[in-house]
VOKOL-490109 format. One record per residue (C-alpha): z, y, x; residue number from 1; residue in one letter. Coordinates in nm, 2 decimals, padded with zeros to 4 digits. Each point is the difference from the previous one (the first is absolute). Layout:
// VOKOL-490109
+--------+--------+--------+-----+----+
:     pz :     py :     px :   i : aa :
+--------+--------+--------+-----+----+
:      Z :      Y :      X : NUM :  A :
...
+--------+--------+--------+-----+----+
This chain:
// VOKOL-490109
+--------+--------+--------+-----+----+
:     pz :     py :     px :   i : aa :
+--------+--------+--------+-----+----+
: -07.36 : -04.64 :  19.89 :   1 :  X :
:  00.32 :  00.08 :  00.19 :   2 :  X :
:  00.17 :  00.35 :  00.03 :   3 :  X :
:  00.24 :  00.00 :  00.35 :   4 :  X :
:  00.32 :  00.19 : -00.11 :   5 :  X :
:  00.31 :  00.10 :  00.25 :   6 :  X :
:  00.33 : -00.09 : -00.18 :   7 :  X :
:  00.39 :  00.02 :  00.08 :   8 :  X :
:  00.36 : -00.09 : -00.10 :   9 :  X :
:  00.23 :  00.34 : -00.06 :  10 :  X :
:  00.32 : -00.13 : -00.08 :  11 :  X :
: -00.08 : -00.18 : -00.28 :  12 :  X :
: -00.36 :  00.15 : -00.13 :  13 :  X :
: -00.29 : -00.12 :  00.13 :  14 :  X :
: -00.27 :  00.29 :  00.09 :  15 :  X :
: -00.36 :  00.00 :  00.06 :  16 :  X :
: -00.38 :  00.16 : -00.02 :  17 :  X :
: -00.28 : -00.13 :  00.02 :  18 :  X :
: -00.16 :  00.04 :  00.36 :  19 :  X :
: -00.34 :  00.18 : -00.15 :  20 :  X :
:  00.22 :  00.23 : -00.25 :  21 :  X :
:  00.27 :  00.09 :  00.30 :  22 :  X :
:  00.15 :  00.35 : -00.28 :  23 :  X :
:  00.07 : -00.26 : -00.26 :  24 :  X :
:  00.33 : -00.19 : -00.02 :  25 :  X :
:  00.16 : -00.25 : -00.20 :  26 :  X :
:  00.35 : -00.22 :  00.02 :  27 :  X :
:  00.14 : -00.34 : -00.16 :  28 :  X :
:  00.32 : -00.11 : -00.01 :  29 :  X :
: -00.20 : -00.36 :  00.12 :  30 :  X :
: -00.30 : -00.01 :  00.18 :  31 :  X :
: -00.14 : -00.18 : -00.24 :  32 :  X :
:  00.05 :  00.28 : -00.22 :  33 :  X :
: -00.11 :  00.24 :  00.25 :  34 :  X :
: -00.36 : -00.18 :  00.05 :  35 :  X :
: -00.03 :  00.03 : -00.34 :  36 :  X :
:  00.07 :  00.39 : -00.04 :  37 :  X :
: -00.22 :  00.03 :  00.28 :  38 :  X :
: -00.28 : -00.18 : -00.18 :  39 :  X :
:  00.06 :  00.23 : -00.28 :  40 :  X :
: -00.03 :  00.33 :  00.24 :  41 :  X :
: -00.35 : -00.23 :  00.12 :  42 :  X :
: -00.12 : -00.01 : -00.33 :  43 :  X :
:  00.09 :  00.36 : -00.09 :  44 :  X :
: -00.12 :  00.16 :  00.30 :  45 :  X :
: -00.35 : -00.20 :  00.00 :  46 :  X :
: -00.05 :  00.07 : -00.40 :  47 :  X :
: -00.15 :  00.37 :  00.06 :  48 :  X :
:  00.26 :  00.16 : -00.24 :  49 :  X :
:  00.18 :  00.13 :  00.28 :  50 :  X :
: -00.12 :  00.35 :  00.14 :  51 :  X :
: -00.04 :  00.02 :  00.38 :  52 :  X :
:  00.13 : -00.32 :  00.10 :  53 :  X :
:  00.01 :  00.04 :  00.37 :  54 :  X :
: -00.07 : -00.28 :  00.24 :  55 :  X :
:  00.01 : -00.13 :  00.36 :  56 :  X :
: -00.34 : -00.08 :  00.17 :  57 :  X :
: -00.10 : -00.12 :  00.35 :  58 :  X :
: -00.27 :  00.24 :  00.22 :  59 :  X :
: -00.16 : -00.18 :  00.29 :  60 :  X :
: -00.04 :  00.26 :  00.24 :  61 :  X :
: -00.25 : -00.02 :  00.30 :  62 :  X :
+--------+--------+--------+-----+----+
């Protein structure tokens, strides 16, 4: 499975979020590092322990 995520240099972080979890953001000082904090928030946000996880959906509208 992949997760799309939307990522960017500040100076000399790197910042990101997951594209389905838009509230939730995480940096690196590497990207690498910053794909890896991002699988973290994945795994944490996905697990059920936290309360009212909010999410972005698509509505087809007719």
């Amino acid at each position: 499975m992949k997760q799309r995520y939307i990522y960017w240099q500040d100076d000399d972080m790197w910042l990101g979020f997951l594209e389905e979890y838009p509230d939730y953001w995480t940096q690196g000082e590497t990207e690498e590092e910053l794909r890896d904090n991002l699988l973290d928030i994945y795994n944490e946000l996905t697990s059920g322990t936290i309360p009212n996880v909010r999410k972005v959906a698509e509505l087809e509208v007719l």
